[in-house]
KELO-456027 format. One line per 4 residues: for each residue y, z, x of N, C-alpha, C. Coordinates in steps of 0.1 Angstrom, whole numbers, plus 5000, padded with zeros to 4 digits. Each point is the difference from the previous one (the first is absolute). Example, Ala and Ser with C-alpha at 12.3 -4.5 7.8 and 13.67 -1.06 7.14 Angstrom:
# KELO-456027
4943/5078/5132/5012/5000/4991/5012/5000/5009  5011/4993/4996/5011/5000/5009/5011/5008/4992
# end
This chain:
# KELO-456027
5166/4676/4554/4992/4998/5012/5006/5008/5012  5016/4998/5001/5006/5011/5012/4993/5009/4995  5001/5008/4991/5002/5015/4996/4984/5000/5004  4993/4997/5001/4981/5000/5001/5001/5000/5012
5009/4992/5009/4999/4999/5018/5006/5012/5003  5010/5007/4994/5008/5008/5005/4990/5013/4995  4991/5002/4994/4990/5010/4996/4989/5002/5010  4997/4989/5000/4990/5000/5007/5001/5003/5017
5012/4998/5005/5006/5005/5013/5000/5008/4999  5008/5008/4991/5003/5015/4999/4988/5008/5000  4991/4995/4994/4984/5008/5002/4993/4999/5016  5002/4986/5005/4993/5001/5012/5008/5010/5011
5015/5004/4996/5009/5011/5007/4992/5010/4999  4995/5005/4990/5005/5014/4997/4981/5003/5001  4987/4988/4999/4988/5001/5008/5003/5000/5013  5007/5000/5012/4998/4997/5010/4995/5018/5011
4994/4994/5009/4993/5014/5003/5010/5008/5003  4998/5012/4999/5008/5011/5003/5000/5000/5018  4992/4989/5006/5002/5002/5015/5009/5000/5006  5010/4988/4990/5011/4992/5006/5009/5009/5003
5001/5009/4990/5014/5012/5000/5002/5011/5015  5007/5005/5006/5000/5007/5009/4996/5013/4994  4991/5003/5012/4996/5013/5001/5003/5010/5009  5002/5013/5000/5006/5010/5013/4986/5012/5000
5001/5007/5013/4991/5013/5000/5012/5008/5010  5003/5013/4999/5008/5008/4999/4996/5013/5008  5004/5005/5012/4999/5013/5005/5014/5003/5006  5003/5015/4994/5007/5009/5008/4998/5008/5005
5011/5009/5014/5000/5017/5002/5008/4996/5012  5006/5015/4999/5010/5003/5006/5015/4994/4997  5003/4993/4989/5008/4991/5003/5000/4983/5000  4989/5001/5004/4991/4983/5004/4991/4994/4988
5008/4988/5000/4993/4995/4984/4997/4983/5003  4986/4999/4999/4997/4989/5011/4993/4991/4987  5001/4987/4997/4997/4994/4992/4992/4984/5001  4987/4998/5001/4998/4986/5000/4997/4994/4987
5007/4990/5002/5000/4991/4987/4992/4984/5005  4997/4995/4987/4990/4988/5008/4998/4993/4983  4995/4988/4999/4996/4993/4989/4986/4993/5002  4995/4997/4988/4985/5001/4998/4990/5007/5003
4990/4999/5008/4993/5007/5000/4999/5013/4992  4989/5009/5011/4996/5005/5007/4990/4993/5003  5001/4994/5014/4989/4998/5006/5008/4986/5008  4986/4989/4996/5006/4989/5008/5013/4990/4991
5005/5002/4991/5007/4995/4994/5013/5008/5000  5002/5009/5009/5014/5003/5007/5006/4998/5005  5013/4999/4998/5013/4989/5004/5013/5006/4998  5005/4999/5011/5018/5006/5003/4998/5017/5001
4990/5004/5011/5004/5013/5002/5015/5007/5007  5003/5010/4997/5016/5003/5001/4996/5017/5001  5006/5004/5011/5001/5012/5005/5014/5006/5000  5007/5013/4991/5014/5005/4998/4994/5014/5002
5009/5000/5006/5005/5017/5007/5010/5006/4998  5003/5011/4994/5017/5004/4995/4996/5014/5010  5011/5003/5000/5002/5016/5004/5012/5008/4995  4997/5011/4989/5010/5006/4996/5007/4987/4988
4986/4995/5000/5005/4990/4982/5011/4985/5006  5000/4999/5016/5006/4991/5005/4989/4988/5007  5001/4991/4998/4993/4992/5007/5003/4995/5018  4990/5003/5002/4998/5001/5019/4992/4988/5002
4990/4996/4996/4992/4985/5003/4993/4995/4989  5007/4989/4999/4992/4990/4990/4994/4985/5010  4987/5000/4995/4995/4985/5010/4988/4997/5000  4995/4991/4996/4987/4991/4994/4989/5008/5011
4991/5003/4996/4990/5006/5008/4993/4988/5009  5001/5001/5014/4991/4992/5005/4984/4999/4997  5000/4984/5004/4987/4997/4999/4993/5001/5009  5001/5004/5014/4994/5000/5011/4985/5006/4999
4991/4993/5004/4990/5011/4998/4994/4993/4988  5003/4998/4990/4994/4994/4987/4995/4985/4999  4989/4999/4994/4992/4987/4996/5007/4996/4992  4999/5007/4990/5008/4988/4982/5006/5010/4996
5002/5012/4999/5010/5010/4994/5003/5011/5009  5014/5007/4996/5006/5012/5008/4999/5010/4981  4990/5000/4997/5002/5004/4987/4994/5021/5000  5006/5005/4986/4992/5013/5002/4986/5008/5002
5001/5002/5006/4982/5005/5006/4996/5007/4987  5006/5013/4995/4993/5005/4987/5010/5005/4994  4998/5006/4988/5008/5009/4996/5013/5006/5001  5002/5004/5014/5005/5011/5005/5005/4991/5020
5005/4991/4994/5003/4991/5016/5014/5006/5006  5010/5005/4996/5012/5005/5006/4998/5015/5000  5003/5007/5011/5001/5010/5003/5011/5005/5012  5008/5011/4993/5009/5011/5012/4995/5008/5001
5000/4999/5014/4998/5017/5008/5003/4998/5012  5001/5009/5006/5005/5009/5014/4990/4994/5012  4995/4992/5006/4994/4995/5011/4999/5003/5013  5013/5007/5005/5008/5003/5009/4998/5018/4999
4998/5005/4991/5002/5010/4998/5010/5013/5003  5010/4989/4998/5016/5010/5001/5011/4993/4987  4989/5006/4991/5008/4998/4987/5006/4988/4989  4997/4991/5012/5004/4987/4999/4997/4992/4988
5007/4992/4993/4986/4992/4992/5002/4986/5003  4983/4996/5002/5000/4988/5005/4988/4989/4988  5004/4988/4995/4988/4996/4993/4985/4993/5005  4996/4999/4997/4982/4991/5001/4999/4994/4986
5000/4989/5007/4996/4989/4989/4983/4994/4998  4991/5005/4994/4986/4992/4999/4999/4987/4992  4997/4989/5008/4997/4991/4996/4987/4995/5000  4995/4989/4994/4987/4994/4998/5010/4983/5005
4986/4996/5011/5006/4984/5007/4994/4988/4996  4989/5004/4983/4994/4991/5001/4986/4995/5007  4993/4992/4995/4985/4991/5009/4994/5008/4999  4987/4996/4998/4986/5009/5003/4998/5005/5009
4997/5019/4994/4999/5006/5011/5006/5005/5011  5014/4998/4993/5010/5006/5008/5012/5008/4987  5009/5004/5005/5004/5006/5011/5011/5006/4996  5006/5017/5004/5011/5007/4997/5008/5000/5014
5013/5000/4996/5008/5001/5009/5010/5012/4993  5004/5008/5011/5010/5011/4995/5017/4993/5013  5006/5002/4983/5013/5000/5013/5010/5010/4997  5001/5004/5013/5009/5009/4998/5020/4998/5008
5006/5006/4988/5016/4999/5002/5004/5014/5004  5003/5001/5019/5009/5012/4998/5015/5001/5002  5010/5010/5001/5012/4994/4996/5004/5004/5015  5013/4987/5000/5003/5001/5015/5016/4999/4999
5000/5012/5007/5017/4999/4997/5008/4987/5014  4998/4995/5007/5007/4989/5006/4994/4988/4997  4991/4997/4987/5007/4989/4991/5005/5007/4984  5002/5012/4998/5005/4999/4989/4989/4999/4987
4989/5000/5007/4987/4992/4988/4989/5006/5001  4988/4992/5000/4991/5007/5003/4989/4989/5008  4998/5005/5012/4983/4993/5007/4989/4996/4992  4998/4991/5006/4981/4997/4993/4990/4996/5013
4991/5009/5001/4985/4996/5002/4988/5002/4993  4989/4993/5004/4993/4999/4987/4982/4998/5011  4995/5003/4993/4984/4999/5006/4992/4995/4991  4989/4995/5001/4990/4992/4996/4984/5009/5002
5003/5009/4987/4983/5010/4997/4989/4989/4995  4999/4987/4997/4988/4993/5004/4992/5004/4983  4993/4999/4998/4992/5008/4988/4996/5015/4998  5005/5008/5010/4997/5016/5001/5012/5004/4991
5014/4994/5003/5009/5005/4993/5007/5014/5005  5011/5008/4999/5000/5006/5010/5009/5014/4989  4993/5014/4997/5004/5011/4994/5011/5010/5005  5013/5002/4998/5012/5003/5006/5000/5018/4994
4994/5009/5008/4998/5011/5001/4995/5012/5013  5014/5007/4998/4997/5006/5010/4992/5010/5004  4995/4997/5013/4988/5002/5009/5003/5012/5008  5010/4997/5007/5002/5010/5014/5010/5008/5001
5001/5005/5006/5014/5013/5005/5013/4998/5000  5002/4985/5000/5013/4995/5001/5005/5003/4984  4994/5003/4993/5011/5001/4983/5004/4987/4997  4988/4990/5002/5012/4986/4992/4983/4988/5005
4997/4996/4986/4994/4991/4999/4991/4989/5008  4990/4998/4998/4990/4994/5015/4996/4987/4986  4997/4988/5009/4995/4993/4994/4987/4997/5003  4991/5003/4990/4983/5009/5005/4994/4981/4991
4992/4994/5010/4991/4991/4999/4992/4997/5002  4995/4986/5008/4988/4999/5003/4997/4984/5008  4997/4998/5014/5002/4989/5006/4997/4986/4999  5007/4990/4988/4994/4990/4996/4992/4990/5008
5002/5002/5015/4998/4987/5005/4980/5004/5001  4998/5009/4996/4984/4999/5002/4998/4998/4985  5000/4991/4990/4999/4996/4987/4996/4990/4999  4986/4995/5002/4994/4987/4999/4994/5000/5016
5005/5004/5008/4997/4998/5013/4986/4999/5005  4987/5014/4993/4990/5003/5005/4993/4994/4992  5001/4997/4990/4990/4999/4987/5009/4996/4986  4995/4996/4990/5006/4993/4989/5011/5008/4998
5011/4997/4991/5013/5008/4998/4997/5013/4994  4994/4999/4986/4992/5015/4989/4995/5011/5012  4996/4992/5012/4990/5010/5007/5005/5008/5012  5019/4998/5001/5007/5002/5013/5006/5021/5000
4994/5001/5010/5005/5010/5002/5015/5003/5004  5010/5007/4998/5015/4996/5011/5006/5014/5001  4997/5004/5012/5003/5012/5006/5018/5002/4998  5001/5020/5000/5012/5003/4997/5012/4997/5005
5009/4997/4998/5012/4997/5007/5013/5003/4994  5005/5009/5004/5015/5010/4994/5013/4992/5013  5011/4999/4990/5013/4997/5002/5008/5009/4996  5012/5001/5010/5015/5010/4999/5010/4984/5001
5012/5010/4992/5006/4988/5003/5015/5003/5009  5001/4999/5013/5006/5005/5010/5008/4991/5008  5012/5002/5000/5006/4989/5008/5004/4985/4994  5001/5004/4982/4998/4988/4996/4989/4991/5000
4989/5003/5001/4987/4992/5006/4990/5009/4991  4990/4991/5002/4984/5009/4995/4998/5001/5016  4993/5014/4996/4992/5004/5012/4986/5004/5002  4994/4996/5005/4984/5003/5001/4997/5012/5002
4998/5015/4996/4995/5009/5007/4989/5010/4997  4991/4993/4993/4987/5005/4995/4993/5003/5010  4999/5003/5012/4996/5007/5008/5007/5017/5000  5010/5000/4994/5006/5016/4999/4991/5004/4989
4995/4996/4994/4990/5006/4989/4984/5000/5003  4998/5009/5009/4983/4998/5004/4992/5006/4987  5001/5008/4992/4997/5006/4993/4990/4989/4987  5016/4993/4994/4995/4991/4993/4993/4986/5006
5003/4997/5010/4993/4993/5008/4987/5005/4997  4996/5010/5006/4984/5007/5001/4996/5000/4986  5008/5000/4992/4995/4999/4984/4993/4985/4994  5010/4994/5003/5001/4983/5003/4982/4994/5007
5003/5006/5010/4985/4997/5009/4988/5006/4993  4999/5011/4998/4989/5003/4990/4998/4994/4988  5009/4996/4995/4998/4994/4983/4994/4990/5002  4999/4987/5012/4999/4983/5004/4985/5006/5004
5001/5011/5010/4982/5003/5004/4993/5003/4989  5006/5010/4991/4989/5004/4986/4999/4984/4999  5009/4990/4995/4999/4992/4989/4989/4991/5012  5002/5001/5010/4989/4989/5008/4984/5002/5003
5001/5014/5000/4983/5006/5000/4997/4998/4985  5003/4995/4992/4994/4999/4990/4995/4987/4997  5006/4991/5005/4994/4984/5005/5007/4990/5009  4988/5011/5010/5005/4990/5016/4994/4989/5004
4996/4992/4992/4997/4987/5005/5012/4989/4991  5005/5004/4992/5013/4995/4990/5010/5011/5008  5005/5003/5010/5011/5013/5001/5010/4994/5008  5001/4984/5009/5007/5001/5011/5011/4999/4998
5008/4998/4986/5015/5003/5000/5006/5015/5000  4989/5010/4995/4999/5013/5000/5002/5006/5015  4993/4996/5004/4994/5006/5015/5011/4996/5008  5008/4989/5000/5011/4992/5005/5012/5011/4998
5000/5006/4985/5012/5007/4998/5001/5017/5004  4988/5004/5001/4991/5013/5005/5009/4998/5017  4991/4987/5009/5006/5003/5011/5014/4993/5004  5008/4999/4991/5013/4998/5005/5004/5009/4998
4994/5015/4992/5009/5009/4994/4996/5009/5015  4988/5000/5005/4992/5008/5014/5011/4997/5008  5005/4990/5004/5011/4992/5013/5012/5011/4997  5000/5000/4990/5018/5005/4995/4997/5015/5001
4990/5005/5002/4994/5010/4998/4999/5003/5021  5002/4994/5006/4993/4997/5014/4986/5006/4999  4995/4993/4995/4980/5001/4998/4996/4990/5004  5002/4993/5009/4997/4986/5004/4989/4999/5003
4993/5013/5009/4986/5003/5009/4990/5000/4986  5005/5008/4989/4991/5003/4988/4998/4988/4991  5008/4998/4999/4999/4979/4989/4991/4992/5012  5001/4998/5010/4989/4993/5007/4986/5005/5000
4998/5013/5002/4989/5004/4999/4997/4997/4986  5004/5004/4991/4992/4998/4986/5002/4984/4998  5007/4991/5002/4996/4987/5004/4987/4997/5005  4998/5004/5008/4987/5001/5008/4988/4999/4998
4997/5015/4988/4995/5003/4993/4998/4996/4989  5009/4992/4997/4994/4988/4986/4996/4989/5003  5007/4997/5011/4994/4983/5007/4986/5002/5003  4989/5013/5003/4990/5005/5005/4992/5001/4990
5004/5002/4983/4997/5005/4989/4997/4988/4991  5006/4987/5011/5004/4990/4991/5005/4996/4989  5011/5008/4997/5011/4999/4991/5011/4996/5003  5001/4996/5014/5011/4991/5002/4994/4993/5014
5006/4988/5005/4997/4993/5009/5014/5004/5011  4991/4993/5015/5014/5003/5009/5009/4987/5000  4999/4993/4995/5011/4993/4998/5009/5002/4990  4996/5011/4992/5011/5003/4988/5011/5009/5007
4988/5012/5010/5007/5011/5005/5014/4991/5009  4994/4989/5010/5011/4994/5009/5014/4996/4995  4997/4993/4986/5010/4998/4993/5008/5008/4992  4995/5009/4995/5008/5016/4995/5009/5003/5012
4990/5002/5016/5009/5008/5007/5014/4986/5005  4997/4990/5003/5011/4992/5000/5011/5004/4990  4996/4993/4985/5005/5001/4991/5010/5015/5000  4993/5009/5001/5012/5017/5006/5005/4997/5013
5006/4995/5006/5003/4999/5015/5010/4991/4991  5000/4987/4998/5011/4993/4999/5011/5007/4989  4993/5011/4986/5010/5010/4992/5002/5008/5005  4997/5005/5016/5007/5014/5004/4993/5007/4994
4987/5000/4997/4994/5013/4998/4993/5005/5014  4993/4991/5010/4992/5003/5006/5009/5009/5015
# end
């Protein structure tokens, strides 16, 4: 009878999901070998995330990834969640951590570790990309990585969620901090604005999350005088009412677009 109890344990051991076991995802360069480790998941069944940083095969920071920012998990966004590179663009290497926070319809957070020599360690700030999610590739002149996205807070706002337009929005990361400066890029901005107009002359009576993300990209653009007029022009065409337009232009005034 033992020997049948003691079998039958040994089976339920050796069935148990492979979730339970720790898992790691792994990026190096330069030197910098940055590792998060975590158990269960992927997804919402992730638990005990852990962020290690060596340098030169030495360990510089080990320490549970905050949850700040997260619903039910600090767990890995995809594939490919740890990443080193140069941010700063003086050779440096610094990591970004992509996470997924859990709940419907939400939400990546990137955090980034850079190294600070008066603690010995390394800094963390971290931002909240919303459901756009935010692509770490460099854009501009500086030689060192832009965080190229897209503005979550218009995502449900105008019209059902499927139907939300969310204008461009690029980050540097300077000073220790994310920084806003998608207005240094008119170019892709202007790219940005045409793509929301094509997609909204194609059905402007369903378009006002479109049209929302069209003219926040016009503000960032200083086209203020041109988004009102073609406002105008649809309220006249009756494809949009002026009470939608009043609330758009509020709604840009309190994000600093207006």
């Amino acid at each position: 009878m033992r020997r049948a109890v003691l079998i039958l344990i040994l089976g339920a051991l050796l069935a148990a999901p492979a979730g339970a076991a720790a898992k790691s995802v792994t990026a190096s360069a330069g030197g910098v070998r940055a590792t998060l480790s975590y158990k269960g998941g992927p997804g919402i069944t992730t638990h005990d995330e852990q962020l290690t940083i060596k340098q030169s095969g030495q360990p510089t920071y080990t320490e549970p990834v905050p949850s700040k920012g997260c619903f039910q998990v600090c767990g890995p966004a995809d594939n490919h969640p740890v990443q080193v590179t140069d941010l700063y663009g003086d050779d440096g290497e610094d990591v970004v951590l992509t996470l997924f926070t859990g709940g419907a319809d939400c939400c990546t957070v990137d955090d980034v570790y850079v190294p600070s020599a008066a603690m010995q360690s390394y800094v963390l700030d971290q931002h909240n990309f919303g459901e756009a999610g935010a692509v770490l590739k460099d854009i501009g002149p500086q030689g060192r990585p832009e965080f190229v996205s897209a503005d979550p807070d218009f995502y449900c706002q105008f019209t059902d969620c499927a139907a939300s337009g969310l204008p461009l929005q690029i980050f540097e990361f300077a000073g220790e901090r994310f920084v806003n400066v998608t207005k240094q890029y008119p170019k892709l901005i202007a790219a940005d604005a045409a793509n929301w107009l094509k997609l909204y002359d194609k059905q402007p009576k369903q378009g006002q999350g479109l049209i929302a993300a069209w003219a926040a990209d016009e503000d960032n653009l200083g086209l203020a005088a041109t988004e009102r007029t073609v406002l105008q022009l649809q309220i006249a065409d009756h494809h949009l009412s002026a009470s939608f337009a009043m609330s758009l232009q509020r709604f840009l005034t309190k994000h600093h677009y207006s």
